[in-house]
KEGULO-710438 format. One record per residue (C-alpha): x, y, z negated; residue in one letter. Coordinates in steps of 0.5 Angstrom, whole numbers, plus 500, padded with zeros to 3 digits. Each point is the difference from the previous one (the first is absolute). Layout:
<pts>
XYZa ...
</pts>
This chain:
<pts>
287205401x 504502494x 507505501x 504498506x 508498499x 504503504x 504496504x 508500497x 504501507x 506498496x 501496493x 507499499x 499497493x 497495503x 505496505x 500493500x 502495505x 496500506x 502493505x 499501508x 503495505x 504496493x 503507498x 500503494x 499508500x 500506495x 493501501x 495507498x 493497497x 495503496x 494505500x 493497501x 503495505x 503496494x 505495501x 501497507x 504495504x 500500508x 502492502x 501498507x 506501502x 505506504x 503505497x 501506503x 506500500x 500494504x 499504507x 506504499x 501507501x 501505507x 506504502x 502507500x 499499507x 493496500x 497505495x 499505506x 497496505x 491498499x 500493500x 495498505x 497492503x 497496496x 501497492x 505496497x 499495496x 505504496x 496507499x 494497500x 502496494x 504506497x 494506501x 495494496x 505498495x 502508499x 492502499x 499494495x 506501495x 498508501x 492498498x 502494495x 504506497x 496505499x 503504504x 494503504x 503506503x 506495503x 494494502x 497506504x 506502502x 501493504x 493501504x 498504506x 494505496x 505500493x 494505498x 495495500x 504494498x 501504494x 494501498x 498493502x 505497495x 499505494x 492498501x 503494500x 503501492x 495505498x 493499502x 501493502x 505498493x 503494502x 507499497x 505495499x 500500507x 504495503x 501499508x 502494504x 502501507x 498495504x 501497508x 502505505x 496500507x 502504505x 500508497x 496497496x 501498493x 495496494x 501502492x 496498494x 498503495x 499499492x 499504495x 495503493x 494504500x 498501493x 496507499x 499504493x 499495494x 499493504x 504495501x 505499507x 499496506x 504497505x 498501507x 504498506x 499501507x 503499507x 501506505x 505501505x 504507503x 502502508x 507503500x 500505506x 505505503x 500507499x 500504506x 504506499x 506497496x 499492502x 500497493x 496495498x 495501494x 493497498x 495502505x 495503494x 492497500x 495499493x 501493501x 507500498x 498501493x 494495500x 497496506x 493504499x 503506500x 497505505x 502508503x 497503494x 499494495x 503500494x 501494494x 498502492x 499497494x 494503496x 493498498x 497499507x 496505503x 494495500x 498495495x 500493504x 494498503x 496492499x 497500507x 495494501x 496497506x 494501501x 498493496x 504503494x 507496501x 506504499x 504501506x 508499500x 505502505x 503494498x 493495503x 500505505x 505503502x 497505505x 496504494x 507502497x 499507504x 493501499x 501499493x 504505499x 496505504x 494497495x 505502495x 501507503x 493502501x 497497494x 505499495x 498506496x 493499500x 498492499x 502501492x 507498500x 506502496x 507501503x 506496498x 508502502x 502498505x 506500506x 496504507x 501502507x 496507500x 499501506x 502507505x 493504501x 498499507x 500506503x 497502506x 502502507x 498507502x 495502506x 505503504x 504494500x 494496504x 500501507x 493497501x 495503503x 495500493x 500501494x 497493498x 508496504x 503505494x 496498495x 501493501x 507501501x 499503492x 496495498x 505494502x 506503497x 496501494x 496493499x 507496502x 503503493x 500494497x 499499492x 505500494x 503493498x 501498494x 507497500x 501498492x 495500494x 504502493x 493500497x 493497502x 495505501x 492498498x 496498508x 494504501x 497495505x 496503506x 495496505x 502498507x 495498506x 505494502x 498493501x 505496496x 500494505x 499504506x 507504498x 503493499x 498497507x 503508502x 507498497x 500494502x 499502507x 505505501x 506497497x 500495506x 502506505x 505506499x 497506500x 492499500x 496503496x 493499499x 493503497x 493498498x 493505498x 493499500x 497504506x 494501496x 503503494x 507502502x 503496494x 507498501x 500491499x 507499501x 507504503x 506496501x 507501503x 507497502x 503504498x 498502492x 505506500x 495504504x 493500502x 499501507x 493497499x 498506497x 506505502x 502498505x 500506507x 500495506x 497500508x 494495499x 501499508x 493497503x 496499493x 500508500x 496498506x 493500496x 500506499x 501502507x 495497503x 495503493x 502507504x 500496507x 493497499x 497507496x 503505506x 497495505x 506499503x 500492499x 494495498x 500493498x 497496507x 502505504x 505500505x 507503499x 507500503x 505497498x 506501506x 508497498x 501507500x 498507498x 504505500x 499507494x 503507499x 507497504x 500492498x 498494502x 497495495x 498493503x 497494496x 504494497x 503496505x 497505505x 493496500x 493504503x 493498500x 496501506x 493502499x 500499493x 496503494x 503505495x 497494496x 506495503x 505506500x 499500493x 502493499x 506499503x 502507498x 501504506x 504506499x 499503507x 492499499x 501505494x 506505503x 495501507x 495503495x 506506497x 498505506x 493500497x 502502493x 502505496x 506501497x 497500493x 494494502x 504494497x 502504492x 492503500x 498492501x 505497495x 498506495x 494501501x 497492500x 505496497x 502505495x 507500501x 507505501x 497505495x 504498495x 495500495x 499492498x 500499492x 502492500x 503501492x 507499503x 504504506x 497499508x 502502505x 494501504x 501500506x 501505506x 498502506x 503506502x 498504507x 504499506x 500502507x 502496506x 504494500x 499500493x 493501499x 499493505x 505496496x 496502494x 494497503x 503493499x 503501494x 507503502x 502506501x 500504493x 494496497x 503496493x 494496496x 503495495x 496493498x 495503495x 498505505x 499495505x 496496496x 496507499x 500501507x 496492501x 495501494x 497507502x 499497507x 496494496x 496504496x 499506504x 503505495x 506501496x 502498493x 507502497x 503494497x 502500494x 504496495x 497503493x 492502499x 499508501x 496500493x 506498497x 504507501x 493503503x 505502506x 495501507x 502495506x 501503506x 494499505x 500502507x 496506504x 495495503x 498494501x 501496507x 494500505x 496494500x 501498506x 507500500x 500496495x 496496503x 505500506x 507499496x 497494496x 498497507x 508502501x 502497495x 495493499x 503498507x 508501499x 499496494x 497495504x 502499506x 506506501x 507502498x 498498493x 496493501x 505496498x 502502492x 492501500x 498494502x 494497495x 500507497x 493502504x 495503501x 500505495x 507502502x 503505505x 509501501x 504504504x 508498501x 505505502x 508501501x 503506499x 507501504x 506503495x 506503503x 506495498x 496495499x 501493504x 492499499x 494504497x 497500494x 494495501x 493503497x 493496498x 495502497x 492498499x 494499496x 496494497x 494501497x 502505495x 507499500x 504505505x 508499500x 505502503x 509498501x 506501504x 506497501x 506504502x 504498506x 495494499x 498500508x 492499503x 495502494x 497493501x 505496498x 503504495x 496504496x 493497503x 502492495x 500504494x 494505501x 496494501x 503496494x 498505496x 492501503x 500492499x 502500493x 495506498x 494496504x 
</pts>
């Protein structure tokens, strides 16, 4: 990183000018921060001063435009001064504020820093940013960014100050992260499809944070060199103790550890000052099945998609709406009634269920103090566990909870489908799942996807595959013999005949229940399961869809997109239609 620059609080030899709101002031500028201008009107002089007898009294009650606009103008002109003690001063943590904004100069290196202080909406106020990185021997460059502030009033005193967050200083910026400029910690990375093809952001826009976990991971070994560049390093995750964990078992506080760890999300390069050498590293994704993914996604909010080959566990294609986060892979959500594969696998292998047979499935079964009951309070008389299945009746599931262990459900997900042990090696950050062993209530809610069960798509998709073949594969995004890493396996493989039984399942959901509709012309080697997995405040479920087709298995969800046929289902079978 080269010596650090101490950060002048004061440069009185260099005053100059500064126009705020049409006035011109005597203005301290300097230090690493360089020159500055703040633009965008209201001084703080503009708002007035209190009395003598104002000056005891906590002012309570909401914001003025006035001290929003004066707390927001008196943090920028301190920022822009290079004054970072004063900038620290005007926020409600000045400890942390201060050592947000001297990283700011010092590991970040930008200068000439000029902020704009745009719109005001409520306690909230937009500012831009423009200034110059440059780094030893290379030539400067501009970067320019938007970010935006929330002025709050201090509790003990009334006075307004800037509510501190990492975002302020940059929107990337997280608890613990930091912006510095230097060589990269890892030289970039060429990542090509499976075909060879390069794989851009820019033509797939889902790919931009899982290339920048390919980069992380494999940067230094795939014979790259780094170049010199702006970054968000972020924070080391750091993981919750076990005596913060009020499970009931060991595994719940390791899959709460391996959440916080696999939702750290990679470096990001902001600005390159000089271009480093590509190592190039293989991936196992289809480059059309990856488009038709991106296309399918960007036609829903909040959907997420992934498409892997049950025989192999090679990853075909993962796609999201939103690029900024990839919750098909990372993602921790209650797969609602997909989650409902796994538990007629353990209903059919502890001879609590059978495919043909008879099995309730009443309005209403009431567990450990609740009551849960079917959509639309619908019942099945004299059906078979096979029609349950098919319409996705939850009390056909929840009547079984008095028969199980505490710990039946997590055993079945470990052991069969191999997921919740935090031990999936893909070639970028997952989160692997988790099934954490509860007791009452909670334990029924987890037989059908709710309660403390969280799976996301590539889990999902997981789920459907090993139920096709029998046995698990971990999915993988680059090749084991790249890295000589080890997958994950799991304990053992799934009885033959509850295989036989859970295709049976699967086989008559697609044709003719809960999932016909989406799967329609896909048969026969093919097999669905729907789910919608109720979420406090929202208005509707999240929708869930995942199926097989030949030697495709696929798994989607939409948030807040309502039944999982209609939403996430159009979208899955898209992309088995177009890998067929």
């Amino acid at each position: 990183m080269g010596k650090r620059r101490r950060v002048a609080e004061e440069n009185s030899s260099n005053k100059r000018p500064l126009v705020v709101g049409g006035l011109i002031a005597a203005v301290v500028g300097g230090g690493a921060f360089g020159a500055y201008a703040l633009f965008g009107g209201g001084a703080v002089a503009e708002d007035g001063s209190s009395s003598a007898s104002d000056a005891d009294a906590v002012k309570t009650g909401p914001l003025s435009a006035a001290e929003v606009r004066t707390a927001a103008t008196t943090f920028l002109t301190a920022w822009q001064d290079g004054s970072v003690t004063k900038a620290a001063a005007a926020t409600d943590d000045a400890a942390a504020a201060k050592a947000a904004l001297t990283g700011f100069g010092e590991d970040g290196r930008i200068t000439d820093v000029t902020l704009t202080r745009g719109k005001r909406s409520g306690d909230a106020v937009a500012f831009s940013v423009k200034g110059t990185v440059s780094y030893k021997g290379t030539t400067g460059k501009p970067l320019a960014y938007e970010s935006s502030l929330t002025v709050v009033r201090n509790a003990k005193d009334g006075k307004p100050l800037v509510g501190w967050k990492p975002s302020v200083v940059h929107p990337d910026l997280g608890e613990g992260d930091r912006l510095v400029t230097g060589e990269a910690g890892t030289p970039p990375v060429k990542a090509l499809d499976r075909d060879g093809g390069e794989l851009t952001a820019a033509e797939y826009p889902s790919l931009g944070t899982v290339l920048d976990g390919l980069r992380e991971k494999y940067g230094k070994t795939a014979g790259g060199k780094a170049g010199i560049e702006l970054r968000v390093v972020r924070a080391k995750a750091t993981e919750s103790s076990e005596s913060s964990e009020s499970s009931d078992s060991k595994d719940a506080s390791k899959a709460s550890k391996s959440e916080d760890a696999d939702q750290k999300a990679p470096d990001k390069t902001l600005l390159e000052l000089s271009k480093g050498t590509p190592g190039t590293l293989k991936t196992t994704l289809s480059p059309s099945l990856q488009k038709t993914a991106e296309k399918q996604v960007s036609a829903k909010k909040q959907a997420s998609v992934v498409v892997m080959r049950p025989s192999t566990g090679e990853i075909l294609a993962v796609a999201n709406s939103n690029p900024n986060f990839n919750v098909a892979f990372q993602g921790s959500l209650a797969p609602g009634s997909t989650m409902k594969i796994v538990t007629s696998a353990m209903l059919i292998e502890e001879g609590l269920a059978s495919s043909d047979k008879p099995h309730p499935c009443p309005k209403y079964e009431t567990y450990g103090g609740w009551k849960f009951q079917n959509v639309d309070k619908f019942k099945i008389d004299g059906g078979t566990f096979k029609s349950s299945f098919a319409a996705s009746c939850n009390t056909a599931f929840i009547s079984q909870a008095k028969k199980l262990d505490n710990d039946s459900l997590t055993k079945e997900t470990q052991q069969v489908f191999g997921l919740g042990l935090n031990n999936w090696s893909v070639g970028v950050p997952t989160f692997d799942g988790a099934v954490p062993v509860q007791s009452d209530a909670q334990m029924a809610a987890s037989l059908i996807g709710q309660g403390g069960v969280r799976m996301n798509p590539l889990n999902m998709a997981s789920v459907v595959a090993t139920a096709k073949t029998g046995e698990f594969k971990q999915p993988y995004l680059v090749a084991p013999s790249v890295d000589d890493r080890s997958l994950a396996t799991a304990s053992r493989k799934m009885p033959s005949k509850v295989q036989t039984q859970l295709r049976d399942l699967l086989q008559y959901t697609a044709a003719a229940g809960s999932a016909a509709e989406p799967m329609a012309g896909l048969g026969p080697d093919f097999g669905a399961k729907t789910g919608s997995a109720e979420v406090d405040g929202q208005k509707k479920p999240n929708g869930w869809f995942t199926a097989w087709k030949g030697d495709l298995a696929s798994a989607g969800v939409v948030q807040q997109g309502g039944r999982g046929g209609k939403s996430a289902g159009p979208i899955v079978a898209a992309l088995l239609k177009a890998g067929s």
